[in-house]
C-alpha positions as CSV (number, residue, x, y, z in Angstrom):
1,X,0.0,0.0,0.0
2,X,2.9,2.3,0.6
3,X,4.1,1.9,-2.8
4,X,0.7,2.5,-4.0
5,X,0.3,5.6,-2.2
6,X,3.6,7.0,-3.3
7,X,3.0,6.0,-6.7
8,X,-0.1,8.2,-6.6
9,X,1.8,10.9,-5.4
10,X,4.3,10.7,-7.9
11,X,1.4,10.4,-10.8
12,X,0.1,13.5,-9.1
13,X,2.6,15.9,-9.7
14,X,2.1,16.2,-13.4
15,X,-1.6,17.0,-12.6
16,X,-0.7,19.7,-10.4
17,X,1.7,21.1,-12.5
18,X,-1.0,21.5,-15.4
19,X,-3.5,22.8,-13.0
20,X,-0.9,25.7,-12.0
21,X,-0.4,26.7,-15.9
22,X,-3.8,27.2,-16.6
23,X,-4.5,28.6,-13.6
24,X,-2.1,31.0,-14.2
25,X,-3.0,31.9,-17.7
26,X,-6.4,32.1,-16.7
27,X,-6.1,34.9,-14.7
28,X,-4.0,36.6,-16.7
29,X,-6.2,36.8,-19.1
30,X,-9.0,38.1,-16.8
31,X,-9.6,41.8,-17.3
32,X,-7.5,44.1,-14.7
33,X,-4.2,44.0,-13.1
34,X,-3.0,44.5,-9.3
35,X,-2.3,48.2,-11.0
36,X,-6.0,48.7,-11.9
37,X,-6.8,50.6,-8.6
38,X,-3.9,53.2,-9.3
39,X,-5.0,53.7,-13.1
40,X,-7.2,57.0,-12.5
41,X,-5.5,57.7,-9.3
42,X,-3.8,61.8,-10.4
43,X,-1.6,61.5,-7.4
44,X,0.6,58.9,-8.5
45,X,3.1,59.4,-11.2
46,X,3.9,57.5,-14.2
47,X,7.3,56.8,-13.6
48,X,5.7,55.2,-10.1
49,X,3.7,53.3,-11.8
50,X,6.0,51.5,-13.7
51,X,8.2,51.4,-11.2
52,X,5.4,49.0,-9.4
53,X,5.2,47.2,-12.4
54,X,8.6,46.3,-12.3
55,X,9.2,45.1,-8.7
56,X,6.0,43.1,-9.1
57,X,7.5,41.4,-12.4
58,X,4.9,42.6,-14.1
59,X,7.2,43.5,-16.7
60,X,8.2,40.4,-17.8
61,X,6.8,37.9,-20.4
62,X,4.4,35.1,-18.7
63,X,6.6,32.3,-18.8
64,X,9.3,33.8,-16.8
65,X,6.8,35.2,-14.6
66,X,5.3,31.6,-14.5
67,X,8.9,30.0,-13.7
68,X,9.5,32.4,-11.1
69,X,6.6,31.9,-9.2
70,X,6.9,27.4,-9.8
71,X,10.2,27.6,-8.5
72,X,9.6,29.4,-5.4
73,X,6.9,27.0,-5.0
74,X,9.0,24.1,-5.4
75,X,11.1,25.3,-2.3
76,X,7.7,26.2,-0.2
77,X,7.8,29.8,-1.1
78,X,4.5,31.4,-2.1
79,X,5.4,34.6,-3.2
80,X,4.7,38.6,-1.9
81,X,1.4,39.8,-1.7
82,X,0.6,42.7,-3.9
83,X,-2.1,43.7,-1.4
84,X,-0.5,43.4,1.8
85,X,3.1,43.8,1.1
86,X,4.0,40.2,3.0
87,X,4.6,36.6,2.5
88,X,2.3,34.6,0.8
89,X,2.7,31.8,3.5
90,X,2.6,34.3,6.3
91,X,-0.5,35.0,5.5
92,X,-2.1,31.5,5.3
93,X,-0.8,30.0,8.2
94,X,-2.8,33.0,10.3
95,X,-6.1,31.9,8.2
96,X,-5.2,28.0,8.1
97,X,-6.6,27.5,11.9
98,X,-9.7,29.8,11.0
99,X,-10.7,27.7,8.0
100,X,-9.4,24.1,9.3
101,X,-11.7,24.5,12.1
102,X,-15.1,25.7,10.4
103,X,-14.2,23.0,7.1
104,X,-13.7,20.1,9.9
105,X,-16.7,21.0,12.2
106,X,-18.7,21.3,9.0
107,X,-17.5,18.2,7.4
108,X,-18.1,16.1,10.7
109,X,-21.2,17.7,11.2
110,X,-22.6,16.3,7.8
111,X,-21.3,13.3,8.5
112,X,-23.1,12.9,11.5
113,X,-26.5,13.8,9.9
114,X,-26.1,12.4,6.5
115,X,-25.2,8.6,7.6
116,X,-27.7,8.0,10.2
117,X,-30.4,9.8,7.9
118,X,-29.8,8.1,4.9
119,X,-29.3,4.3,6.6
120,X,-33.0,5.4,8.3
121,X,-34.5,6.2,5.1
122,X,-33.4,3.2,3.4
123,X,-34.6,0.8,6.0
124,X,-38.4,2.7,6.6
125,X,-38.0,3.0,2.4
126,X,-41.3,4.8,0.9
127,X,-42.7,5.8,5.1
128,X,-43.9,9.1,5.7
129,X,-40.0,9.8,7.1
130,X,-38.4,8.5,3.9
131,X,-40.9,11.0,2.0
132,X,-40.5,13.7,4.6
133,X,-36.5,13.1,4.6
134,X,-36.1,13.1,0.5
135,X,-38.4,16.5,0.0
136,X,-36.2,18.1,2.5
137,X,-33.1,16.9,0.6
138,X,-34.0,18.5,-2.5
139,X,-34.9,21.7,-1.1
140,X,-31.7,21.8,0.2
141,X,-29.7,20.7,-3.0
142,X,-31.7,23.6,-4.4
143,X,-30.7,26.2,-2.1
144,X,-27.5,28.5,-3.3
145,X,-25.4,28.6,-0.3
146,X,-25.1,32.3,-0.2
147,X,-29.0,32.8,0.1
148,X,-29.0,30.2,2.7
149,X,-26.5,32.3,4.3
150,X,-28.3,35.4,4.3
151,X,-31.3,34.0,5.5
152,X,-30.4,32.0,8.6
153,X,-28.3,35.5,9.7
154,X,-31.2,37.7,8.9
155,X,-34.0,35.4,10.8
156,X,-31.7,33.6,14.1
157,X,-28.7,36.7,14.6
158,X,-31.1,39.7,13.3
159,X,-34.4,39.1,14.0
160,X,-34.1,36.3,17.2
161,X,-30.4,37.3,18.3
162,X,-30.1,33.5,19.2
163,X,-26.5,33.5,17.8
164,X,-24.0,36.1,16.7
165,X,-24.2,37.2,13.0
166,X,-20.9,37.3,12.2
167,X,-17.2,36.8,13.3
168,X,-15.3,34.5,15.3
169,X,-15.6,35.8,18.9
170,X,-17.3,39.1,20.5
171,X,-15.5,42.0,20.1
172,X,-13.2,43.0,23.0
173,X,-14.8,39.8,25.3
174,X,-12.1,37.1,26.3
175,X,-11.5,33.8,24.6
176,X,-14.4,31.2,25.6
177,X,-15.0,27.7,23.9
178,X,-18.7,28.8,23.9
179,X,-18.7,31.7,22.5
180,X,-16.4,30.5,19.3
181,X,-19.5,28.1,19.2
182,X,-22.0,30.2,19.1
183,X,-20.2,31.8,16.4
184,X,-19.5,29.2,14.5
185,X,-23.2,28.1,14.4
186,X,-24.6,29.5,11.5
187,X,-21.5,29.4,8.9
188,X,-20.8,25.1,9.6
189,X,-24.7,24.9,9.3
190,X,-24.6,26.7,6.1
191,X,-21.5,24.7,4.7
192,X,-22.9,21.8,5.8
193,X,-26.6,22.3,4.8
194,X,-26.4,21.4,1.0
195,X,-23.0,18.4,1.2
196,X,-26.0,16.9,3.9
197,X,-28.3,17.0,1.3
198,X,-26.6,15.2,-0.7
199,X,-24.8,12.9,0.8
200,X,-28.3,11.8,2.3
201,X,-29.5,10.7,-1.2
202,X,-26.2,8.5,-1.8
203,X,-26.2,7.0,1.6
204,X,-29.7,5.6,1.1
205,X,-29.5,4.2,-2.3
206,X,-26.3,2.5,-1.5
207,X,-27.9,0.9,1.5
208,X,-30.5,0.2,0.0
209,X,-28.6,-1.9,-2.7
210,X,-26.6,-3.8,0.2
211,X,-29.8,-4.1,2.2
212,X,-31.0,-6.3,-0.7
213,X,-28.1,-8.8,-1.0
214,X,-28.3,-12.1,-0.4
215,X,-25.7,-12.0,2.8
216,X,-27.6,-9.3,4.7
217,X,-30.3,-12.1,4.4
218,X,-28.6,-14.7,5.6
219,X,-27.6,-13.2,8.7
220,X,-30.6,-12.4,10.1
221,X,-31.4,-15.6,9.3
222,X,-28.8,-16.9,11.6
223,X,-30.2,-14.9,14.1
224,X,-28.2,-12.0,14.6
225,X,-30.0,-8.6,15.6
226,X,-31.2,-5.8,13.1
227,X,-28.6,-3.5,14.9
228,X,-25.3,-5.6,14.2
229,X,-26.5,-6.5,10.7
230,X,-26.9,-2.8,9.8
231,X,-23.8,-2.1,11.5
232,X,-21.2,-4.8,10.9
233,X,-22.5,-6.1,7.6
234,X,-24.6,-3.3,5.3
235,X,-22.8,-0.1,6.6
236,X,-19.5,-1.2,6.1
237,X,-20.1,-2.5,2.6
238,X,-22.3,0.4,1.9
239,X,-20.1,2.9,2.7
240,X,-17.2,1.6,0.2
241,X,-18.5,3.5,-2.4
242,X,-19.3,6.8,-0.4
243,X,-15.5,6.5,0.4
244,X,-14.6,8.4,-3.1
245,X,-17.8,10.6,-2.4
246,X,-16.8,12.1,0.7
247,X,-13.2,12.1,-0.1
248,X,-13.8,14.1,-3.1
249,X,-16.1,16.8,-1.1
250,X,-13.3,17.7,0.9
251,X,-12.5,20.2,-1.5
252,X,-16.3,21.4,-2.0
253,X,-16.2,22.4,2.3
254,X,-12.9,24.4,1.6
255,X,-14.2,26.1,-1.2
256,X,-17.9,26.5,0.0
257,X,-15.8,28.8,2.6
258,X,-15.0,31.1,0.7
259,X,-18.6,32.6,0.4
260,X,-19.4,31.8,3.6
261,X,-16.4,33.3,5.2
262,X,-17.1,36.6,3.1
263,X,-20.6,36.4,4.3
264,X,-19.9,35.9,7.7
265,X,-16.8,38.3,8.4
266,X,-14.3,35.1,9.1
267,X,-11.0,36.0,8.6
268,X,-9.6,32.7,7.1
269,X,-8.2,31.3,3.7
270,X,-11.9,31.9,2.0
271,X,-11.8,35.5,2.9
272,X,-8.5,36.2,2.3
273,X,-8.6,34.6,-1.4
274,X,-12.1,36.9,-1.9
275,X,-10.0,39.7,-1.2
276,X,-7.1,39.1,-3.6
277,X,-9.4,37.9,-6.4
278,X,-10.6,41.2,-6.1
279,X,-8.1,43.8,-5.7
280,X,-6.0,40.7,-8.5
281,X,-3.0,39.8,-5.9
282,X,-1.9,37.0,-8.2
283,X,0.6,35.5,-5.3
284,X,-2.4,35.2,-3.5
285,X,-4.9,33.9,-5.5
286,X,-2.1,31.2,-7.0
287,X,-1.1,29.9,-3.9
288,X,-5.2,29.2,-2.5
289,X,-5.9,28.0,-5.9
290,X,-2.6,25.7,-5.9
291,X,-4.0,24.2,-1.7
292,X,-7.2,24.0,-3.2
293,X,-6.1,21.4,-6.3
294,X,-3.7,19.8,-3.6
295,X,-6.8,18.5,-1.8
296,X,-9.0,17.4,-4.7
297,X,-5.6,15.0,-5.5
298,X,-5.0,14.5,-1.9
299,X,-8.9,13.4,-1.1
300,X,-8.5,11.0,-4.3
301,X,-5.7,9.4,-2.8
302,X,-7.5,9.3,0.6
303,X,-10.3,7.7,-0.6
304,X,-8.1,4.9,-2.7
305,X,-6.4,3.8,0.4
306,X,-9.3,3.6,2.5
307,X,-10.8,1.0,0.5
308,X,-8.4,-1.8,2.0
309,X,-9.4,-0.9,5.5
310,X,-13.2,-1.6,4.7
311,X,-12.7,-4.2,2.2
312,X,-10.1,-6.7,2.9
313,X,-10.5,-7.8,-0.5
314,X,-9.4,-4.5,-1.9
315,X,-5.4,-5.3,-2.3
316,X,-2.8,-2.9,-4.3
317,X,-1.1,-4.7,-7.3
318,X,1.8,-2.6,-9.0
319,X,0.2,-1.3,-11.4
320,X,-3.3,-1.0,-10.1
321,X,-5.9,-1.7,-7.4
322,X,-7.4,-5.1,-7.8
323,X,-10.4,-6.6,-5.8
């Protein structure tokens, strides 16, 4: 399995690499330039401006400005924000913990609501919960995430005042675990909200599959009880193909941050890359866009190497994964 996982690492590279060049080229190509704000601005000179051009590397043709930038990533280095005037990996590591903790309590949050729904549904298939459960579901595969945003902070922080509307702690109050919480509240409901939706759909129909093989049969005709049939032998089997699913939403809760974090006034990653996409601090906007490719290849991986610990006959061959 080692060998397998480096092996996908090593094939991964290539991907990244491509990702990063049209990446790059993509925003170039986007209208403006990190010079745009100081285009009309009368107090700054010409020979300023270009001078900003110049230290930026703006100057330069795309390639070496793309070499520059892939080399200093090789060695971990992200660059100099435009914006801010500072290291690109200074200024992620003091959003990391901000959006590490609402992605995580998000993602375990769905979890928790999505598996125990959807194993429900499938076993009380076509009851008044499993109809009750699935309109539910669409509505809130339907619902933009921003709007759902909006609307929980207008009717539970505006018009209730049950929990804060924005922010990660209360302004000028000391550090308490439930006060973060209470802050956190809306913005991990509102990640959450449509992944649960979803995931509630696939958990069902693939227990409902398993529920119907002939091996869930005969163990509860050997007697054992509904709860250790459900648990030992449909869940595990059941969730082998939500593996890839939830490995591959990783991503979706990082990116989902980004309006949510906006919304919400978190300062983390999300926030921060809202900021540069705007005001076009490439460093910026590279480096989030570079984390964010990172985890789509790194939940792939994830999710490959978790099959042999739920099915032992999942085994790693050199050139590919054999059952």
């Amino acid at each position: 399995m080692a060998r397998y996982a480096l092996r996908r690492l090593l094939n991964a590279i290539p991907i990244l690499i491509g990702i990063t060049i049209i990446s790059f080229a993509i925003i170039h190509m986007a209208p403006g330039s990190p010079l745009s704000q100081y285009i009309d601005d009368p107090t700054i000179k010409a020979v300023d401006k270009e001078n900003m051009i110049k230290s930026y590397g703006l100057d330069q043709p795309l390639y070496i400005q793309y070499w520059k930038w892939i080399s200093g990533l090789a060695v971990g280095d992200f660059g100099t924000s435009f914006l801010k005037n500072q290291p690109v990996s200074e200024l992620l590591w003091d959003r990391l913990p901000n959006t590490l903790l609402l992605t995580v309590t998000s993602f375990l949050l769905a979890i928790a609501i999505a598996v125990p729904l959807g194993i429900l549904c499938a076993v009380k298939v076509n009851s008044r919960l499993d109809q009750i459960v699935s309109a539910i579901t669409f509505v809130g595969i339907s619902i933009p995430g921003f709007w759902l945003g909006l609307l929980l902070m207008m009717f539970f922080a505006v018009r209730l005042g049950w929990v804060p509307s924005g922010g990660l702690q209360t302004i000028n109050a000391p550090f308490s675990l439930s006060d973060r919480a209470l802050h956190l509240v809306l913005p991990v409901f509102t990640i959450a909200c449509s992944e649960v939706a979803v995931w509630i759909r696939y958990v069902r129909s693939s227990m409902l599959e398993v529920i119907n093989q002939d091996y869930m049969r005969t163990a509860k005709a050997k007697g054992l009880r509904d709860g250790r049939i459900l648990s030992f032998h449909g869940l595990r089997n059941a969730m082998i193909p939500l593996i890839t699913l939830f490995g591959l939403s990783l991503p979706h809760f990082f990116a989902g941050s980004v309006i949510v974090e906006t919304i919400f006034s978190i300062p983390g990653m999300g926030r921060l890359f809202t900021e540069a996409a705007f005001q076009r601090d490439y460093p910026v906007i590279f480096a989030v866009t570079t984390l964010v490719a990172f985890l789509y290849v790194l939940g792939s991986i994830l999710a490959d190497l978790s099959y042999a610990l739920l099915d032992p006959r999942v085994s790693y061959s050199k050139n590919e994964a054999k059952v």
